[in-house]
N, C-alpha and C positions, 0 to 999 in steps of 0.2 A: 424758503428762507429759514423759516422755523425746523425743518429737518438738518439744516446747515449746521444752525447753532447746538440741535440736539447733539448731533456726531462728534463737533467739537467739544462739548462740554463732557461728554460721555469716554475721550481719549483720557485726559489725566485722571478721570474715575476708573476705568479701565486699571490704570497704571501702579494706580496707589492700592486699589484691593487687590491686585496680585503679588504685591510688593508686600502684604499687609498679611495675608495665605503663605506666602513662599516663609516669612520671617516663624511665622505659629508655626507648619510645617516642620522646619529646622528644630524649633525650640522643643516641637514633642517627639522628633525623632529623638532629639537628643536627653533629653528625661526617657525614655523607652531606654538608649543604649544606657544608660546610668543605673537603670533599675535591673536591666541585663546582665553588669557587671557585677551588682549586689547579689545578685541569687545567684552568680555562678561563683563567687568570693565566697558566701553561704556554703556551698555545695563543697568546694574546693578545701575549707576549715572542717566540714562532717567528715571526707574523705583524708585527709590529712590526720590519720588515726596517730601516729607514733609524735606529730606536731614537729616535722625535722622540715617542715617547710615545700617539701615535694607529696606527691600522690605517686606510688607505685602499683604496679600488678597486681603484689596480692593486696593492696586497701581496694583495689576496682573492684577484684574480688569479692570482698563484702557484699556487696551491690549485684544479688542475683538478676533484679530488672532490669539490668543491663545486657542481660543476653541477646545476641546476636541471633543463634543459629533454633531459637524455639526447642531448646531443649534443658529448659528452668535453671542452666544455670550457665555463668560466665567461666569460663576454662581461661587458661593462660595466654593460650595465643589467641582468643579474641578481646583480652583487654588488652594484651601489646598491641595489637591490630589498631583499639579504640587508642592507645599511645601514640599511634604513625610509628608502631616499630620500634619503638625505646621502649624501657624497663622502665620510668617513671619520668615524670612530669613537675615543671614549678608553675608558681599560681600565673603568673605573664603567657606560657607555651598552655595552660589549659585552658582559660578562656581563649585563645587563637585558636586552638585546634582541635581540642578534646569535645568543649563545653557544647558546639554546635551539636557535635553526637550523640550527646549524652541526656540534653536538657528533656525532650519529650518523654524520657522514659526513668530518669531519674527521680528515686522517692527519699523525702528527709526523713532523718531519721529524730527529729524536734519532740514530735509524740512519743508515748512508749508502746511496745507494741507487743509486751508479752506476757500480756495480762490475759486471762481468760475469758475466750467470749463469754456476755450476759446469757445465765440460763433463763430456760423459756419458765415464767413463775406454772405456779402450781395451782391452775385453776379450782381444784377441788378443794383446797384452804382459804379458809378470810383471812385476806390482808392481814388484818386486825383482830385483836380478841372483844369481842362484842358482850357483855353483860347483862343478862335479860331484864327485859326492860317492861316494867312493870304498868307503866300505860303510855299513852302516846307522846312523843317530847311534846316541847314548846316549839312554836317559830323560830324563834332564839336560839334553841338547840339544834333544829333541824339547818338553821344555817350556818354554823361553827361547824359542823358534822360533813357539810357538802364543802366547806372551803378548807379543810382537813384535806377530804379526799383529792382534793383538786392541786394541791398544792403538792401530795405526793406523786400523783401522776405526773406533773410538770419534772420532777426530781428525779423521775425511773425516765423518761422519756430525753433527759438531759444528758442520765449517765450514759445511755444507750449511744449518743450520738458523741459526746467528747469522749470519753475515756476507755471506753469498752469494746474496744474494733478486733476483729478477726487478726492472726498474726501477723499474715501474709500483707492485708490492706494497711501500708504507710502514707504518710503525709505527702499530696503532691508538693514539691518545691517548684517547678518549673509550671507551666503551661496545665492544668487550664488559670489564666494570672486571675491574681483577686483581684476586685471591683476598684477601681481608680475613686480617690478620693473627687465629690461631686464637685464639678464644673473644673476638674483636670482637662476634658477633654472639649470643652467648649470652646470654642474661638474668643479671645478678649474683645472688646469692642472697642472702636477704629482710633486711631490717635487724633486730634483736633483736624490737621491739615488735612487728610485723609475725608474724614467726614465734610470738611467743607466742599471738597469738590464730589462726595455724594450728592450731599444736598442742591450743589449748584446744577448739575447733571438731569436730577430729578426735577429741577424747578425747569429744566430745557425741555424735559419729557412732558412734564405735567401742558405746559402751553403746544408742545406742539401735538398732543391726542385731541386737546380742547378744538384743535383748527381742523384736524383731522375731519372731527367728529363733527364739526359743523359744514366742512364739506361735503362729508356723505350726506349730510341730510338736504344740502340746497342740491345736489347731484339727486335725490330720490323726488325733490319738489320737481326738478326741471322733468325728469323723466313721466313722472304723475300727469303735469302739464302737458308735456308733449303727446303722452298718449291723448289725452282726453281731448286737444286739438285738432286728433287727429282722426276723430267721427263726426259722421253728417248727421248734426242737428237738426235739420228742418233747412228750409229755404231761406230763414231770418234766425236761426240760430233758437226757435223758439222749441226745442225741446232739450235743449242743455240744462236747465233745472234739473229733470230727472236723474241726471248721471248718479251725483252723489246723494241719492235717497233710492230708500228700500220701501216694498208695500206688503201687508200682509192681508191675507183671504183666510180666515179660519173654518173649514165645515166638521162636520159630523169625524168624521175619522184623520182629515190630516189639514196641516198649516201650509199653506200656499205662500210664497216667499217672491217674490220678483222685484229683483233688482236694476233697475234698465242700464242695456247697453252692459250687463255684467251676467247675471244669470239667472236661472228660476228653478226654484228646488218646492221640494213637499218633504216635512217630516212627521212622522206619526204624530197624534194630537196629545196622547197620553205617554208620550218622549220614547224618546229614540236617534236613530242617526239620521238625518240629512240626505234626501236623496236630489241627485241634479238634473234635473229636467231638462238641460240644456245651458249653452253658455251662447253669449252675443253670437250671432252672424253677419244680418243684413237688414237690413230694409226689405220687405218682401208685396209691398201692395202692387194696387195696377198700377199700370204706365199712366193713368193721370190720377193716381191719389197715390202717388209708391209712399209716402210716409204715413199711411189709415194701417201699418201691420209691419211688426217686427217677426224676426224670425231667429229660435235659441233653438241651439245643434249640438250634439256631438254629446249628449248625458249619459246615465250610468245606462251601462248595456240592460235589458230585459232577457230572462231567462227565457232563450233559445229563440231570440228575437231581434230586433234592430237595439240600435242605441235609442234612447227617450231624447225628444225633442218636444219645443213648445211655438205655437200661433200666438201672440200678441196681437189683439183687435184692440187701437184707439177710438175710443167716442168722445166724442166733443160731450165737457162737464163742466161745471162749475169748480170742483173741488179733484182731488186726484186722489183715486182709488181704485182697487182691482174690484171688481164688480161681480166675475164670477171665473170660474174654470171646470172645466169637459177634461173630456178623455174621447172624444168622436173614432177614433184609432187605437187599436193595441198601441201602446206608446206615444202615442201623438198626440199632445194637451193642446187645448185652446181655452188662452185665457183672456178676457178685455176687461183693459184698463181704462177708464176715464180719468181726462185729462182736460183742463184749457187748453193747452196746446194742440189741440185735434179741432179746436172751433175754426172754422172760417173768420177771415178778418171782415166783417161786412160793408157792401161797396158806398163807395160814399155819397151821402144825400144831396141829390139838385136842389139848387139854391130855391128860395117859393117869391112870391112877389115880392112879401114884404122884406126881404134881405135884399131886393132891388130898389127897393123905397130910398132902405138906409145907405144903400152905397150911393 
């Protein structure tokens, strides 16, 4: 039921944030083609050298980086070519047809570009003319002296990058575009209506994970249950305590681990990894005491050996604890465990006279 309502709440969300994408979509298409037209209006006024309102041949001309055929310079018949063939162009026919060919490789001519590159300074002169200085400055001096220096560097380093470029290197106009002013390109955030049926959508989602998630867990209780119903505890049920408790044996070199009806591992005493001595099997006693000894199978293999397995011996105890464990076997542990549940129920006392008095 709660997946019903999800699907349904989640259609007009669906609806409104595509509706809400497609409108942004359109809107920055159309700020792109807007700004598209600016730089090719731009372009179209640099080339419009005589200002009679068209761009002809030779103004293409001007515009060496407009070469076609890789050989530095633009000829007649490839700026007619860039025309579709005509002699000249107006600003409507060169954004349709010019501007696409022209924009990646077109440079403005906005900077000037025929200043001489900056020569390389003259390391073997000081900057500065320096007056001998007759003993050490002041602090004071020494830092007036450093923010001097710093402040011309910033000034050689400035002219170098605005004003001073090689001839050839012009101003891109086109592509690569400069930095969109921040959050131009962000998605606005949703209009009220919009948002309500987020909200409402999400409050369908949130209740139906909650039912989910409490499913999986009574599905993982019934599975837990079912397995655990479905080992032989004794003849009255009287070793199902053990199931969910662990016991540990510490000696000399490793921790003994036995978990009934689950598994029995050793790991080094001074740590390390976990090794598995076996996991549940069976029941393995005689035919008139089969539940005096379990039996754990199927452990970490032994180097060029069987897999490690383990003997469980129950003795009848007061308290429950692993008591000891062997190795009688390359791989084959024996461990006993005491337990109440391994006591005999003792038979029950004949009545004596005096219980025949009182009846």
């Amino acid at each position: 039921m709660l997946r019903t309502v999800k699907e349904e709440a989640e259609k007009p969300e669906k609806e409104a944030k595509e509706q809400h994408q497609k409108l942004w979509e359109e809107q920055l298409a159309a700020a792109k083609d807007q700004r598209e037209q600016e730089l090719a209006a731009d372009a179209f006024q640099e080339l419009d050298d005589d200002m009679d309102g068209t761009v002809s041949v030779t103004e293409l001309q001007t515009h060496p980086e407009l070469d076609t055929d890789g050989d530095g310079a633009l000829s007649e018949a490839e700026a007619q070519a860039l025309l579709s063939g005509d002699t000249q162009t107006d600003a409507t026919s060169f954004f349709d047809r010019v501007w696409a060919a022209i924009r990646d490789k077109y440079r403005s001519e906005a900077l000037p570009t025929d200043l001489p590159a900056p020569s390389a300074p003259d390391l073997t002169e000081p900057k500065e003319e320096q007056p001998p200085v007759p003993s050490p400055p002041t602090e004071e001096e020494e830092e007036e002296e450093e923010e001097e220096e710093a402040e011309e560097e910033e000034e050689e380093e400035d002219s170098e990058v605005q004003g001073e470029q090689p001839k050839e290197a012009l101003l891109p106009l086109a592509p690569p575009q400069p930095a969109s002013p921040a959050g131009e390109d962000k998605m606005p955030p949703y209009d009220e209506q919009t948002q309500a049926f987020i909200d409402a959508a999400q409050e369908a989602r949130n209740k139906f994970e909650e039912a989910e998630r409490s499913l999986k867990d009574m599905e993982e209780s019934i599975r837990n249950l079912e397995q655990e119903i479905s080992f032989d505890f004794g003849p009255n049920g009287e070793f199902a305590y053990l199931y969910s408790q662990c016991y540990e044996l510490t000696t000399n070199e490793y921790v003994y681990r036995l978990c009934p009806f689950k598994l029995v591992s050793q790991k080094p005493k001074l740590g390390g990894s976990p090794t598995s001595l076996g996991t549940w099997g069976s029941w393995v006693g005689p035919e008139h005491d089969r539940f005096s000894a379990m039996k754990y199978e199927q452990g970490t293999g032994c180097w060029q050996g069987p897999n490690r397995s383990t003997t469980v011996r129950l003795l009848c105890g007061k308290e429950t604890m692993v008591t000891s464990t062997t190795e009688p076997s390359r791989c084959e542990y024996l461990m006993e465990l005491m337990t109440p549940a391994a006591c005999l129920e003792p038979p029950p006392e004949a009545p004596t006279e005096d219980d025949h008095d009182e009846l």
